[in-house]
ZASE-560532 format. One record per residue (C-alpha): x, y, z. Coordinates in steps of 0.001 Angstrom, whole numbers, plus 500000, padded with zeros to 6 digits. Layout:
<nuros>
XYZ
...
</nuros>
This chain:
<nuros>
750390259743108759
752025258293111210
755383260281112958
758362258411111175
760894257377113987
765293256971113633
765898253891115084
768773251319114912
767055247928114302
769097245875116717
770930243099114141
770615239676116276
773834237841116859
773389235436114013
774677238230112001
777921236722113737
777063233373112467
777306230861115329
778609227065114130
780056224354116803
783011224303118502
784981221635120896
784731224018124173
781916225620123190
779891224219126460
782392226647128645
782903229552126036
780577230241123172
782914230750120542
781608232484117187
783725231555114095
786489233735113217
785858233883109837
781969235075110525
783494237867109440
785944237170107027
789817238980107205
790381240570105413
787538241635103624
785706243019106970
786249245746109034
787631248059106210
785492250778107098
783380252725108926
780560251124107653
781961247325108519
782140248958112485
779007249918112963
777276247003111371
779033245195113554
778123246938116512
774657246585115392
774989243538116905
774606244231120352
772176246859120385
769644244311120972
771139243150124726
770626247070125782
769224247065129416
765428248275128358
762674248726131459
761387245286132129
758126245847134445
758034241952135224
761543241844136296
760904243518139758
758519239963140490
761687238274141802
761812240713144990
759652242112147910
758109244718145566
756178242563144122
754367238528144241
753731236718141457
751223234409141778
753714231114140436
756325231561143052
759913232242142195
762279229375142052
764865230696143427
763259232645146632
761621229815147225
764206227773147349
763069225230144477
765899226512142373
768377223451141374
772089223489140622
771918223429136524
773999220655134704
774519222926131512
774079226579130808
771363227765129233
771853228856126223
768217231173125601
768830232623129130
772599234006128281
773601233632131666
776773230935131697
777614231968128027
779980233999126560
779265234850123417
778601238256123661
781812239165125350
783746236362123029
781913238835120243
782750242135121928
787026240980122235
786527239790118775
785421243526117625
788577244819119414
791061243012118217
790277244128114180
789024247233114549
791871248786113736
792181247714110650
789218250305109127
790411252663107122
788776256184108680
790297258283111108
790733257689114984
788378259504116144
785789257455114496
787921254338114851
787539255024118790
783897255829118541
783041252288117917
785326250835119726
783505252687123014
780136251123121705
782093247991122144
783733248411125389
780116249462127032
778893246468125954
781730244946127458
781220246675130951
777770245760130880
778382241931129847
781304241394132533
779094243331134692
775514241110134594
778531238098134830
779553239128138213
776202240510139941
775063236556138796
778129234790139851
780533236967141717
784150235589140884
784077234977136601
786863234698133818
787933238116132700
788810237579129150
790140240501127295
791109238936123533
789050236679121501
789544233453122449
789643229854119683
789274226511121108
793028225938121632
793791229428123525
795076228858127275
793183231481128615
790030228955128700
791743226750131504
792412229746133763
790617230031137239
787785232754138088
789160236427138464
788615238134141315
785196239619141425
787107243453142298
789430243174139566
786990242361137083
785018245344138036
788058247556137886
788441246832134510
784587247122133876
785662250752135218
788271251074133002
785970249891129582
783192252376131144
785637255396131375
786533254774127664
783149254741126738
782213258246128603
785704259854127087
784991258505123010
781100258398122652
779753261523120798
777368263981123000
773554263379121895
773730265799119627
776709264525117417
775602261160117873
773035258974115199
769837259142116950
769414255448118433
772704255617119126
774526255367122418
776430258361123312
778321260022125928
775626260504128576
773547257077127973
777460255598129108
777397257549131898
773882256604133097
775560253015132936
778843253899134105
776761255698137169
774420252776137951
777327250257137450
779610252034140070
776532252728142684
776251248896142813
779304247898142864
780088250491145440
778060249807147596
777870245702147357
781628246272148353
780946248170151496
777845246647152499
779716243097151493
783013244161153922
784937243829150746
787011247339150918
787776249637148358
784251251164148065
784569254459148775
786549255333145257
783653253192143250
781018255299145039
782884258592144399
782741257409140217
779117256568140800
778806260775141827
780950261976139548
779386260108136356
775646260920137653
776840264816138063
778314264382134657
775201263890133151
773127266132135149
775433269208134825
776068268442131069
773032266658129510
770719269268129371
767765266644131018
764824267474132883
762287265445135079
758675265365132374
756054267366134262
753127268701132406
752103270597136171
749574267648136510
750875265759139795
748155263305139283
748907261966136006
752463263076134904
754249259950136490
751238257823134926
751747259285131708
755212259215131482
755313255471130327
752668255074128309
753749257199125170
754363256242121866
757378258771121651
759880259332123801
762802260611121346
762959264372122575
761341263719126211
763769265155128333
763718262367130677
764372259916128186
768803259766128225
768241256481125997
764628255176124820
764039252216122903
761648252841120455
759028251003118289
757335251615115032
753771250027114175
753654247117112016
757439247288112247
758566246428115085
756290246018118055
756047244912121575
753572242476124055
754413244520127217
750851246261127670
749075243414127151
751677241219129840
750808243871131935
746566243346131948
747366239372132259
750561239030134682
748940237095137332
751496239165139620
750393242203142235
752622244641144630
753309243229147858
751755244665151337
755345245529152078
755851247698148931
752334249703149709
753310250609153059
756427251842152024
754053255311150434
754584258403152643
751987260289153414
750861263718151915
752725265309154754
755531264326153756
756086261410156662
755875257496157256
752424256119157704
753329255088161111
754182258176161771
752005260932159658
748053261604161662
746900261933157784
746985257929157589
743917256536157295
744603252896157164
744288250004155239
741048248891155876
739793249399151879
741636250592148998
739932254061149284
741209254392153011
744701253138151969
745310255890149196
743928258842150998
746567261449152179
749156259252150356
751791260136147346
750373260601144206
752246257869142589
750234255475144618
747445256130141911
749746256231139395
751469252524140067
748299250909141199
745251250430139735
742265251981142710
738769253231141936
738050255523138878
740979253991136624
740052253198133153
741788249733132523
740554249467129385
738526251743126564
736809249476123326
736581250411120081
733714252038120392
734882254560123203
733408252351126119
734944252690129191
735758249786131721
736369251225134886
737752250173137819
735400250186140779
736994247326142757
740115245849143049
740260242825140694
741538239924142719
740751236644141989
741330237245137979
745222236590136256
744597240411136649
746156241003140129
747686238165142837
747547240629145322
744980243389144623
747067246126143953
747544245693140507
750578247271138832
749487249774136092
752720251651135238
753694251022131724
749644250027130923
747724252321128266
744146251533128688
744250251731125111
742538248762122977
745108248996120650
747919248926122333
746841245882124691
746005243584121448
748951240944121486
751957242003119835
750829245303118783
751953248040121580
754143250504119958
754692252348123888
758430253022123553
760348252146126798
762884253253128971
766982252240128653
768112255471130888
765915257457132694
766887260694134246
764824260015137253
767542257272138072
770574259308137508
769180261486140411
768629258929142394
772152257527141773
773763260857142862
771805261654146067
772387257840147442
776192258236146086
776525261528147707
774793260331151155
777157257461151356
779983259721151018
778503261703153640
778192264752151483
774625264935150733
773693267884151988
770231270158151302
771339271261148028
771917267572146854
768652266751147914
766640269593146911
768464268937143187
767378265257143466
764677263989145932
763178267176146156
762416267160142595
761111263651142364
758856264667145124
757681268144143683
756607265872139929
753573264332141895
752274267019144629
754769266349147403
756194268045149921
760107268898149527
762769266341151752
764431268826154481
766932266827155923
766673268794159228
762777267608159549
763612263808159104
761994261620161428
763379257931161364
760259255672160631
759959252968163102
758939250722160699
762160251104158217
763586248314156719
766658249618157819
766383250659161563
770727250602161384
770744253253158788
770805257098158839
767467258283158599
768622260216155592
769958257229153464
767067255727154527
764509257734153046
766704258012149454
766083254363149888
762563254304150135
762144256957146924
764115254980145225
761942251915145523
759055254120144977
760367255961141729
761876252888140504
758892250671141285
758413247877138239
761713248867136490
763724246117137442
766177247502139762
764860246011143295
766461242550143464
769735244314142233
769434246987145091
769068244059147978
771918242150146866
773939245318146997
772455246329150183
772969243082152014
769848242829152330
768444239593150924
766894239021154320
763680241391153662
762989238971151445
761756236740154381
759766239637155410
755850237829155699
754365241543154407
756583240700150971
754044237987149762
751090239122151074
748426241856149249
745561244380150484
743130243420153394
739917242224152621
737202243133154663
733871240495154645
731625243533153620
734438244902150889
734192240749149642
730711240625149616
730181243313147180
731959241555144701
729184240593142217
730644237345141068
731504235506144414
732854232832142610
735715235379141545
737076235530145283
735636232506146592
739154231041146989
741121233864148062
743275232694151266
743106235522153987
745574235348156984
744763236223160535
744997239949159981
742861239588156815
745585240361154119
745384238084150886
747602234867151203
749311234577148001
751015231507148707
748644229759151108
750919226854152110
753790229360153632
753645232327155736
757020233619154324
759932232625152171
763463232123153117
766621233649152807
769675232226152476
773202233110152662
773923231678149184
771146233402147450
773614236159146803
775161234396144125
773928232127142082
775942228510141495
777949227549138023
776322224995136269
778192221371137131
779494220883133359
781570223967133244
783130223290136433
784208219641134856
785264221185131600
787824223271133686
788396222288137151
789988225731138009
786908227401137860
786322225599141489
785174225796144019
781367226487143620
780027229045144929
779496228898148670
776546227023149855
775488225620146364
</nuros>
């Protein structure tokens, strides 16, 4: 029988039942009698169904999401980075992105909650499930458009507040701050807390990455006023580390352990695992693995070379690099998790019903497989089941452990107070999962091939395991806007994939399967065959409001700069 597993089925938003409204092309405003006063929010119960509500806009793992960056090239190209992307008229309402309805929904909770008749601390316990929402709605609003309306009460088509001009992009924040410290101080610890539930340590994973970014996109943005958002960033990502009771999974298998990691059916009671989201067969169900064997996307060149070696140093620096010549070359002497994010010789992409095995023996360009030939296999079971459309029941990541470290030692480093013990608690530990040597800060060598020659060698190389650890979660675009570093984006290694040698092609036993693969100069596959890179622009940061809300209230001008 299968294991039974808690979880909170995530209520969609037409539980607040959504009819039209005169502004609601500017804010999406739900009806206030969706839930009628005063026969709602009486009691506990009425709270947490309605914070049921937004359970379903939790930040889960999304391994296509890192396709918009330089980890990664999808064989369509990006609208945006390739500058194809067009000034919308009108929001768009699937997308979420100019609509409010979530935080309209949120302010809407706030302002009744009150009214239940249960004690405060319960009272308060919902009201934090609310106000994390809240951070993490405001939040996605400003990363997308910098400058936004801060609304803090429900709004109705005749309140004021909707003519008001953008609020500074710090002072929203600030009170993101302020709705993420509530959170941390009134959210139950894990074990108090329904399981499914978000508690005190899944709001400081949030409250940790929130304040990292915003940290430093101030300081790397000249904006001021970073240091104290960085110091909140430390402080929440100790909290959890020090209080949580997590742990990195290892089984002692370097080889596999990262592999495995994301390909099980359970996470509730992996250590790792601050938040999963979980999924039930024939209940509730996902298409990820299957996405995953179909993507018609592939890591870039530039991602690849970013693997240390076995040693412990850069490729351009370590004599253990054997080149990139062939796959089998490329991987020797490198980190484990090169294996384990990338599909090379010997892995099992697939086993049939009847225990076959379909084995990788080369790299499967040419096919909706891979664009580039190193074909992303974190997150895929080779499991026929779980690649059949619709039917993967692989639960996936909200808050990971691994990320919290990684929050800390970059925090700490920028506060220049990352010293060996930081590391050896963080980096080290990554490292020591898959085979690796420890980081001693004294031994650091600066690669001459960073991305960063400006930087410290040692936030440097926090930067480089954290694009390695973090590889297909979604995180990479967000860390080069904060960075200020859209401009790797242009780099030419960022859309290309592996070399391809004329003897490695001619083993191929269906030519017609690489027959028109575009090689460059050097011999690396050409994604995009009519470019040799894509460009950057200053306005990319950002992206632009769509025309109609900027009619609907002038004040919201002027556009964002450049668009």
């Amino acid at each position: 029988m299968m294991k039974r597993k808690n979880i909170i089925y995530a209520l969609t938003l037409s539980v607040m039942a959504v009819t039209g409204c005169k502004r609601d092309s500017f804010l999406d405003l739900n009806p206030d009698d969706a839930f009628s006063d005063p026969t709602f929010f009486k009691n506990e119960s009425d709270l947490k169904l309605y914070c049921n509500g937004f359970y379903s806009t939790l930040p889960v793992m999304d391994n296509n999401s890192d396709n918009n960056s330089d980890n990664m090239v999808p064989r369509s190209k990006d609208p945006f980075l390739s500058g194809q992307y067009i000034v919308p008229i009108v929001k768009d309402d699937d997308s979420g992105e100019w609509s409010w309805k979530n935080e309209r929904s949120v302010n809407y909770f706030l302002a009744r909650y009150q009214r239940a008749q249960t004690g405060d601390e319960v009272k308060n316990k919902y009201a934090a499930e609310a106000r994390f929402f809240r951070a993490l709605y405001f939040w996605q609003k400003v990363k997308r458009y910098g400058d936004v309306p801060w609304f803090s009460t429900d709004l109705n088509e005749n309140s004021p507040e909707l003519n008001l001009p953008r609020t500074p992009h710090k002072q929203v924040m600030d009170s993101v701050l302020a709705d993420l410290n509530f959170a941390v101080a009134n959210l139950p610890v894990p074990g108090s807390a329904e399981k499914g539930r978000l508690h005190k340590y899944a709001a400081a994973a949030l409250k940790a990455r929130i304040c990292l970014w915003e940290g430093t996109y101030r300081k790397y943005h000249n904006l001021g006023d970073d240091q104290p958002m960085i110091r909140e960033a430390a402080n929440a990502a100790q909290l959890v580390i020090t209080g949580g009771g997590y742990d990195l999974y290892s089984t002692g298998h370097p080889t596999t352990d990262y592999y495995n990691l994301f390909i099980q059916e359970e996470l509730q009671g992996n250590k790792e695992a601050i938040m999963p989201k979980r999924f039930i067969k024939d209940v509730f169900m996902h298409n990820l693995t299957r996405q995953l064997g179909e993507g018609n996307t592939g890591f870039s060149k530039s991602f690849v070379r970013s693997f240390l070696c076995t040693d412990g140093l850069p490729a351009s620096l370590s004599p253990s690099y054997k080149g990139d010549d062939s796959i089998q070359a490329e991987i020797t002497n490198r980190d484990p998790r090169f294996g384990q994010l990338i599909a090379t010789p010997g892995f099992v992409f697939q086993v049939d019903a009847s225990g076959n095995k379909d084995i990788i023996t080369l790299p499967r360009i040419g096919t909706s497989v891979t664009s580039t030939g190193y074909q992303r296999v974190k997150g895929r079971s080779s499991s026929l089941e779980q690649w059949n459309a619709n039917q993967s029941t692989l639960d996936l990541f909200i808050f990971r452990y691994a990320e919290v470290l990684l929050v800390y030692a970059e925090a700490k480093a920028e506060l220049n107070e990352c010293d060996q013990s930081v590391i050896d608690q963080t980096i080290s530990r990554l490292r020591a999962r898959v085979g690796m040597p420890a980081m001693q800060i004294a031994a650091l060598r600066k690669d001459p091939e960073s991305d960063f020659p400006g930087l410290p060698v040692l936030l440097d190389e926090i930067r480089r395991e954290r694009r390695i650890e973090l590889a297909a979660e979604g995180f990479r675009f967000d860390d080069l806007l904060r960075w200020n570093a859209g401009k790797l984006i242009e780099d030419p290694e960022s859309i290309l994939g592996m070399k391809l040698r004329p003897e490695v092609k001619a083993q191929y036993p269906n030519q017609g399967q690489v027959k028109d693969i575009v090689l460059d100069a050097n011999g690396y596959i050409r994604v995009y065959p009519d470019i040799n890179n894509r460009i950057w622009n200053e306005k990319m940061y950002l992206y632009p409001i769509p025309t109609q809300e900027l009619t609907l209230n002038p004040r919201l001008l002027p556009q964002n700069k450049g668009w």
